[in-house]
PyMOL Python script that loads the backbone (N, CA, C, O; Angstrom):
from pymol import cmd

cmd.read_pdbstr("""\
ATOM      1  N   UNK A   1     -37.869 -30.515 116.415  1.00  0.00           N
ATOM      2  CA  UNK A   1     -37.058 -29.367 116.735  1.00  0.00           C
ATOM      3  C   UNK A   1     -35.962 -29.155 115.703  1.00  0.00           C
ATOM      4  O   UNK A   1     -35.638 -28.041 115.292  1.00  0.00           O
ATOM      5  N   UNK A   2     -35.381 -30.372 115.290  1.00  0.00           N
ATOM      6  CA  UNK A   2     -33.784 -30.015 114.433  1.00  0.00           C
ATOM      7  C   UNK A   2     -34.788 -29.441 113.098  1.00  0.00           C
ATOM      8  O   UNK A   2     -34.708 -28.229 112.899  1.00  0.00           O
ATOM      9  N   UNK A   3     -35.515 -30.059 112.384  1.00  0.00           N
ATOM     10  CA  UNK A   3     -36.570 -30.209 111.389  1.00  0.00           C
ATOM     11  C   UNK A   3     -36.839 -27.937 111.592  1.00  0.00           C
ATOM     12  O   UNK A   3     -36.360 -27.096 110.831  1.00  0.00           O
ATOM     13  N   UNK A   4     -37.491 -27.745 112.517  1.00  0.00           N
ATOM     14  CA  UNK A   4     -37.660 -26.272 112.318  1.00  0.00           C
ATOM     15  C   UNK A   4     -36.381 -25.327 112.683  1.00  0.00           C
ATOM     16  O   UNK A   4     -36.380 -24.098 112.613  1.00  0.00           O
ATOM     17  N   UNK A   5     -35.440 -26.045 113.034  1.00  0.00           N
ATOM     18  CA  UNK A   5     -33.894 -25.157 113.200  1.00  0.00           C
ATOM     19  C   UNK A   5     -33.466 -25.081 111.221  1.00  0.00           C
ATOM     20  O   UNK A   5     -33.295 -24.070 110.540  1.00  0.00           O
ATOM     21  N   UNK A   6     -33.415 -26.370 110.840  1.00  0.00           N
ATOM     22  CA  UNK A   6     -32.922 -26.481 109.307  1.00  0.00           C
ATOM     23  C   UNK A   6     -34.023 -25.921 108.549  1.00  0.00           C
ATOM     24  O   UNK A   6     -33.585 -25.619 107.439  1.00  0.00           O
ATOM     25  N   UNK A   7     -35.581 -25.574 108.677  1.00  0.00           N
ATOM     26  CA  UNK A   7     -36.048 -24.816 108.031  1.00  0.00           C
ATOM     27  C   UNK A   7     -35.790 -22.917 108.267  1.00  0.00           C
ATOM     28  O   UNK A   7     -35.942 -21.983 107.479  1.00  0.00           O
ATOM     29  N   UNK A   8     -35.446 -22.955 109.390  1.00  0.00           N
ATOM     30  CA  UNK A   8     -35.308 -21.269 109.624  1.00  0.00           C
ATOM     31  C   UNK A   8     -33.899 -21.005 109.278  1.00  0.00           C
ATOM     32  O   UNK A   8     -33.657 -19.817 109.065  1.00  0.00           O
ATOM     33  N   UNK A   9     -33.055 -21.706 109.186  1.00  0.00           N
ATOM     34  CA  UNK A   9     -31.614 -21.535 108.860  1.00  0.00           C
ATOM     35  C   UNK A   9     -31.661 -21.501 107.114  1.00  0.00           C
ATOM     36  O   UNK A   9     -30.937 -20.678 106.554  1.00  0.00           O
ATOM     37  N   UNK A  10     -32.379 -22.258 106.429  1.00  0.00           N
ATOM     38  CA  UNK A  10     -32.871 -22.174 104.785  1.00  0.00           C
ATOM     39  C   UNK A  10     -32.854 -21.204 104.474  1.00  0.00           C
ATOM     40  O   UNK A  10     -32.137 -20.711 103.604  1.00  0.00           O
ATOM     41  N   UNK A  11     -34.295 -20.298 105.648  1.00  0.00           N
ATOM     42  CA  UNK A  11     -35.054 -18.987 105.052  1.00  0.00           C
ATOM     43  C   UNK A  11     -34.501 -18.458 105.694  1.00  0.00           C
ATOM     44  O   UNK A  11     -35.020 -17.342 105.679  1.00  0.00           O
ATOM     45  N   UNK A  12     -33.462 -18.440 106.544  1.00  0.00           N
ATOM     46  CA  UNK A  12     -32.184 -17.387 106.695  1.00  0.00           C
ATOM     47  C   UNK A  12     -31.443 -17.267 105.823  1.00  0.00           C
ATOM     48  O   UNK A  12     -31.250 -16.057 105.703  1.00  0.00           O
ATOM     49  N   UNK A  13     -30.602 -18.069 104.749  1.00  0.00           N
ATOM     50  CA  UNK A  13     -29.559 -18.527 103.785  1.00  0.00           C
ATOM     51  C   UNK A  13     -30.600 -17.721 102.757  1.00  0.00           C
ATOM     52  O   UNK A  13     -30.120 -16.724 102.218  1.00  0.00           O
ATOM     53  N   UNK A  14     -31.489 -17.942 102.551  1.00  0.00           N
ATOM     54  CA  UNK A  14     -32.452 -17.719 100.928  1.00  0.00           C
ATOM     55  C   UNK A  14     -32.789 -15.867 101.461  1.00  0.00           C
ATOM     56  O   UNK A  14     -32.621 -14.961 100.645  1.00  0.00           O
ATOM     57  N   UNK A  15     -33.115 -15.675 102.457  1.00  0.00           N
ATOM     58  CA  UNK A  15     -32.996 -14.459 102.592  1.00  0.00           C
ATOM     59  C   UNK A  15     -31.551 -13.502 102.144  1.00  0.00           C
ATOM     60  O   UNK A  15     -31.605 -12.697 101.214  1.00  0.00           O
ATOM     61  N   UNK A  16     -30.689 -13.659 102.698  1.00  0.00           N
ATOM     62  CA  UNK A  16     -29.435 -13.733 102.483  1.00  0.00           C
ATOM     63  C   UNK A  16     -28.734 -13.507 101.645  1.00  0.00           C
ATOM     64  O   UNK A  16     -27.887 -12.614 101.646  1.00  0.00           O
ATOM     65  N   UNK A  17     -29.054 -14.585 100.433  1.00  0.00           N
ATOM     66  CA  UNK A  17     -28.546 -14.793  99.356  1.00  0.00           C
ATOM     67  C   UNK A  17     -29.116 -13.271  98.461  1.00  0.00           C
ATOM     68  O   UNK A  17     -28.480 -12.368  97.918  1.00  0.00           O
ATOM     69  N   UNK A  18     -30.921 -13.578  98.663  1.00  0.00           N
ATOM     70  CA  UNK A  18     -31.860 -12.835  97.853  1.00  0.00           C
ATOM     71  C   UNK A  18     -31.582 -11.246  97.997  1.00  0.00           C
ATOM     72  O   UNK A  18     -31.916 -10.430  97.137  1.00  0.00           O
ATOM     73  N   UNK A  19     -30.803 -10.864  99.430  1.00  0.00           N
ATOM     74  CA  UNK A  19     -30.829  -9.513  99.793  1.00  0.00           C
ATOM     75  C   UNK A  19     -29.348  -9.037  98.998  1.00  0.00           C
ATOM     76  O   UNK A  19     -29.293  -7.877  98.591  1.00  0.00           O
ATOM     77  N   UNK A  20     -28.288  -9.852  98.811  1.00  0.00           N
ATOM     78  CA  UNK A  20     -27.040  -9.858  97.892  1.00  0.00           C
ATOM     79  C   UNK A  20     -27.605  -9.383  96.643  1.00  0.00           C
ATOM     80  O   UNK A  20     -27.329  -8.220  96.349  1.00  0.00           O
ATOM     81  N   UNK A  21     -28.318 -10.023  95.871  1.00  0.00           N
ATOM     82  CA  UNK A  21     -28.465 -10.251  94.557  1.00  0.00           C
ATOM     83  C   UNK A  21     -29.727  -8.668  94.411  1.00  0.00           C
ATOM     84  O   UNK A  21     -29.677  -7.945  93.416  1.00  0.00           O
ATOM     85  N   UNK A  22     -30.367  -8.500  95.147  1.00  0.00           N
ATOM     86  CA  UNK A  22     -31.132  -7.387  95.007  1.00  0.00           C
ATOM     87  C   UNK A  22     -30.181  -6.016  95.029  1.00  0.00           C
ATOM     88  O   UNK A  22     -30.264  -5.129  94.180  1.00  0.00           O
ATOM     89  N   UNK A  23     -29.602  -6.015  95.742  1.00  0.00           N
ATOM     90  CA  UNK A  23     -28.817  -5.024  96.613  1.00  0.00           C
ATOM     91  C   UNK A  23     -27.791  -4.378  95.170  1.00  0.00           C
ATOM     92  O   UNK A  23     -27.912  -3.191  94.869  1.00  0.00           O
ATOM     93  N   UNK A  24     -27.100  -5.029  94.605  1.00  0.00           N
ATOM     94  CA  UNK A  24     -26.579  -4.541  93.467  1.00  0.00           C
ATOM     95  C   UNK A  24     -25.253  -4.089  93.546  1.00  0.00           C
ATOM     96  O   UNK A  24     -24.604  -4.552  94.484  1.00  0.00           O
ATOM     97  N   UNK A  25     -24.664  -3.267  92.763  1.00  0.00           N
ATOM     98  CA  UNK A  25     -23.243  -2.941  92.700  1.00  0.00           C
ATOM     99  C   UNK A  25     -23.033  -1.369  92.045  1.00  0.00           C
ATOM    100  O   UNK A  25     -22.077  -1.006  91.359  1.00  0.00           O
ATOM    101  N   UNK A  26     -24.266  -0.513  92.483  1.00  0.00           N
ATOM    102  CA  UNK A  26     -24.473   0.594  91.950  1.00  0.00           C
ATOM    103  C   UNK A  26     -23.290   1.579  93.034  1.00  0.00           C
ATOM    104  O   UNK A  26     -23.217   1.403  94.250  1.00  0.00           O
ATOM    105  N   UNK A  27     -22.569   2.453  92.370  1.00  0.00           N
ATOM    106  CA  UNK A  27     -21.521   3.535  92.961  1.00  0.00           C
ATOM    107  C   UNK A  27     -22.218   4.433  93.012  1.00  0.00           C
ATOM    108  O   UNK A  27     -23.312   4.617  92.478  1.00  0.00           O
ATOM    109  N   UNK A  28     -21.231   5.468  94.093  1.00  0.00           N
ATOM    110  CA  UNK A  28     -22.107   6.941  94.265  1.00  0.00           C
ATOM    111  C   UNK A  28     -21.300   8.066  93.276  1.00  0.00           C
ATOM    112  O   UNK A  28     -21.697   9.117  92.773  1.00  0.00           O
ATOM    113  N   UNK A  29     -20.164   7.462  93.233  1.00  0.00           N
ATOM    114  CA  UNK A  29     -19.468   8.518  91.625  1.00  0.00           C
ATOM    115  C   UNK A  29     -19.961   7.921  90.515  1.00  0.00           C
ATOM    116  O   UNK A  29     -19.677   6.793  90.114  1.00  0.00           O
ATOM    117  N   UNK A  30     -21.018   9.031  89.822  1.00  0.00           N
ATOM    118  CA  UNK A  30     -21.172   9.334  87.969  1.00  0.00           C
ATOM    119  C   UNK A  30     -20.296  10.094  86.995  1.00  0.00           C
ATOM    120  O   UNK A  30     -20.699  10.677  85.988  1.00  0.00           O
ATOM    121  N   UNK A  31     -18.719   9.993  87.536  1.00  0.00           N
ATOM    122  CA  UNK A  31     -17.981  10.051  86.660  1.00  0.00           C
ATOM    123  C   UNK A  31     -17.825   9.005  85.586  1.00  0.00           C
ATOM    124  O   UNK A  31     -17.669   7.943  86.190  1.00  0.00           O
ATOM    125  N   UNK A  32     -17.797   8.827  84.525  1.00  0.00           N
ATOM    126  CA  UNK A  32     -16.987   7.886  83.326  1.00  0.00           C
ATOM    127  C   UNK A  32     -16.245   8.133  82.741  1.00  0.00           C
ATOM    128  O   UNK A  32     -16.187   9.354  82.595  1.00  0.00           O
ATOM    129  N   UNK A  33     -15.569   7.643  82.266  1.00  0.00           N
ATOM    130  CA  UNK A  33     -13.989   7.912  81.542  1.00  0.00           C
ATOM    131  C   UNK A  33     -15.079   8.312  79.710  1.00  0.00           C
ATOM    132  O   UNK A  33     -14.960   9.447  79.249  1.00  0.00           O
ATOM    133  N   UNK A  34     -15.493   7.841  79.364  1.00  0.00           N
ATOM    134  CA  UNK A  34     -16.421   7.628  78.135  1.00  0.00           C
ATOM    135  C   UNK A  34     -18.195   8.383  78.274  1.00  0.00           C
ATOM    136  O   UNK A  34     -19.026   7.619  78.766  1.00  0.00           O
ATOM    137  N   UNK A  35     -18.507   9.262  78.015  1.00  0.00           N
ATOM    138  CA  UNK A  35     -20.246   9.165  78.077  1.00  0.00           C
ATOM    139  C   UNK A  35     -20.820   8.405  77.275  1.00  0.00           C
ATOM    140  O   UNK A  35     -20.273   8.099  76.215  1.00  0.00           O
ATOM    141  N   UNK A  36     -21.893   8.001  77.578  1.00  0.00           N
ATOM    142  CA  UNK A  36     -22.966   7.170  77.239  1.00  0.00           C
ATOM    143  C   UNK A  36     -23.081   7.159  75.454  1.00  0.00           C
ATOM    144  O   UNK A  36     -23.107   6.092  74.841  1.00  0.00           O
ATOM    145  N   UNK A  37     -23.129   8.177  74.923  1.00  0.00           N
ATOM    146  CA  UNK A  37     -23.981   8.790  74.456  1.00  0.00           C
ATOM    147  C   UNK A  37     -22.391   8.717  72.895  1.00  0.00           C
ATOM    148  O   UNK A  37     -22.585   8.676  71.680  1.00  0.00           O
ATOM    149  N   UNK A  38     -21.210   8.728  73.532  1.00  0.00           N
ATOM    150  CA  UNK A  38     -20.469   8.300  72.174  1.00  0.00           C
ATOM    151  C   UNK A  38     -20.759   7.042  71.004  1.00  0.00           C
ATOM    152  O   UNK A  38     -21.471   6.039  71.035  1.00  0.00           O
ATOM    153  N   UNK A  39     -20.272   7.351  70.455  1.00  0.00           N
ATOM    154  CA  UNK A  39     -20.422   6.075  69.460  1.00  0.00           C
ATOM    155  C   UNK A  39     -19.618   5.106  69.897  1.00  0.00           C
ATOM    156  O   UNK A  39     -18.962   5.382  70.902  1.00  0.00           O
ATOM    157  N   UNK A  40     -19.473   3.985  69.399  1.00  0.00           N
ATOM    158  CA  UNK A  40     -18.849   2.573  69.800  1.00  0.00           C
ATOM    159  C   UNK A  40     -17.879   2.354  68.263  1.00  0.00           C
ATOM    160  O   UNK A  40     -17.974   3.014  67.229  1.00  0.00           O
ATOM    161  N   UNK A  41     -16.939   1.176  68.569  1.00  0.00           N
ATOM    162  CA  UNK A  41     -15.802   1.358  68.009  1.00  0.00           C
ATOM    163  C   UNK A  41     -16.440   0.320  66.465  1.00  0.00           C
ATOM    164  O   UNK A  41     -15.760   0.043  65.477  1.00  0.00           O
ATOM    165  N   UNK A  42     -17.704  -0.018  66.680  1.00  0.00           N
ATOM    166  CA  UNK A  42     -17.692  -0.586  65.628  1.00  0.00           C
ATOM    167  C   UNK A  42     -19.517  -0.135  65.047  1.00  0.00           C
ATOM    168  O   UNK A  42     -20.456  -0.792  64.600  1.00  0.00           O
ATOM    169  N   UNK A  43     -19.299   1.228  65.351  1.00  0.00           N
ATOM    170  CA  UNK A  43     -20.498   1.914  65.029  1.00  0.00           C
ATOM    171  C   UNK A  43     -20.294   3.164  64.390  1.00  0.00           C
ATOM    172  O   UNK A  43     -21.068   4.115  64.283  1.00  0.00           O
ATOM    173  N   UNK A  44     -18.753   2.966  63.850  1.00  0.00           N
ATOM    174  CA  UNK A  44     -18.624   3.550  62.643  1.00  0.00           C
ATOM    175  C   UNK A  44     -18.182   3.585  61.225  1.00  0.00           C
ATOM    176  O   UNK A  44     -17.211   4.137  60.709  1.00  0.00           O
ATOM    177  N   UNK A  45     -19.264   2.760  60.655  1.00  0.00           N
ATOM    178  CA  UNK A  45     -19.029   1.713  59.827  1.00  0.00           C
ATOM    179  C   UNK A  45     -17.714   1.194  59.228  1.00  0.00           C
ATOM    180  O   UNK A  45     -17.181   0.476  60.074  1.00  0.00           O
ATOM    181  N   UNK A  46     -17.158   1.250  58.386  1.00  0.00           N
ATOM    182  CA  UNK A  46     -16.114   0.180  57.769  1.00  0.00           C
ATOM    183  C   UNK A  46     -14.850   0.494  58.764  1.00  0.00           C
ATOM    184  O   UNK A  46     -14.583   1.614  59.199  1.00  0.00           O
ATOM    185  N   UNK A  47     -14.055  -0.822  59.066  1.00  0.00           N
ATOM    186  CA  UNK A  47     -12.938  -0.918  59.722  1.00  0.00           C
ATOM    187  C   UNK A  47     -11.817  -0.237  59.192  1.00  0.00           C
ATOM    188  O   UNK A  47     -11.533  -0.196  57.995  1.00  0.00           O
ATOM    189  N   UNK A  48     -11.216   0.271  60.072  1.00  0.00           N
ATOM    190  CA  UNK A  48     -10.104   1.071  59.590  1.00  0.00           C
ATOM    191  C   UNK A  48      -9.279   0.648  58.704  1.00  0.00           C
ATOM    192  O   UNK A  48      -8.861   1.389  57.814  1.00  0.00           O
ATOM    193  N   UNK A  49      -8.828  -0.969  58.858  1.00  0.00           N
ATOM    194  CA  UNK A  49      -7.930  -1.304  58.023  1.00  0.00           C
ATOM    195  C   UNK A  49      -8.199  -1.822  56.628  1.00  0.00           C
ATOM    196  O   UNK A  49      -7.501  -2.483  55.859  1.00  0.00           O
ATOM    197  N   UNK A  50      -9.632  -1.237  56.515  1.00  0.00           N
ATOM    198  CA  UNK A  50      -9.611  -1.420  54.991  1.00  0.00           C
ATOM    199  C   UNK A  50      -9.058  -0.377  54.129  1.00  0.00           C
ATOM    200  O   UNK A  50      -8.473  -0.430  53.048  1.00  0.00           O
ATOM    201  N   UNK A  51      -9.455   0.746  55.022  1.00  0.00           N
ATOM    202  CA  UNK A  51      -9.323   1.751  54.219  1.00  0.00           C
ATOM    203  C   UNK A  51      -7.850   2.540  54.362  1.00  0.00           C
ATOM    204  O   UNK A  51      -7.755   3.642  53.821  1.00  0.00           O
ATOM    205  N   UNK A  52      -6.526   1.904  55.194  1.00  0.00           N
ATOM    206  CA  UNK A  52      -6.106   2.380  55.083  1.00  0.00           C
ATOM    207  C   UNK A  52      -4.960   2.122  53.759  1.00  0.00           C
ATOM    208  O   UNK A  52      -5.101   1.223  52.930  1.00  0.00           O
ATOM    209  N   UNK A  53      -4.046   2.914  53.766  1.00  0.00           N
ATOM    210  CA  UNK A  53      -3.462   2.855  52.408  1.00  0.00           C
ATOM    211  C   UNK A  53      -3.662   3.086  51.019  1.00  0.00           C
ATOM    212  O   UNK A  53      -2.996   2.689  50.062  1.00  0.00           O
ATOM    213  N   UNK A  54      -4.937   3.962  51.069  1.00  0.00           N
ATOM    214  CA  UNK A  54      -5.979   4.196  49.543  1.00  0.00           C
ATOM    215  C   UNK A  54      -6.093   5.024  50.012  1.00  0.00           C
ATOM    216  O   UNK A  54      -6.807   5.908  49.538  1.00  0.00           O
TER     217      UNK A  54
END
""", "prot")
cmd.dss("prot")
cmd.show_as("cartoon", "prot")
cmd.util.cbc("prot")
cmd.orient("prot")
């Protein structure tokens, strides 16, 4: 009896866990401060501070 209480309490916990980790952290606002679709701060080639002062 204890033997099938600690197995259904497992595949309660592993359920559990598995339904957390599926479930995700997706929002219902598609606002961003930034779109996708800008460039990145080091995707435009040479760093600023080389060039500044010339």
């Amino acid at each position: 009896m204890k033997a099938r209480r600690f197995v259904r309490s497992l595949l309660l916990a592993g359920l559990g866990i598995t339904s957390l980790l599926v479930a995700g952290c997706k929002t219902d606002d598609e606002l961003s401060a930034r779109p996708w679709n800008t460039p990145k701060t080091w995707e435009n080639g040479l760093p600023a501070s080389m060039t500044e002062g010339k």
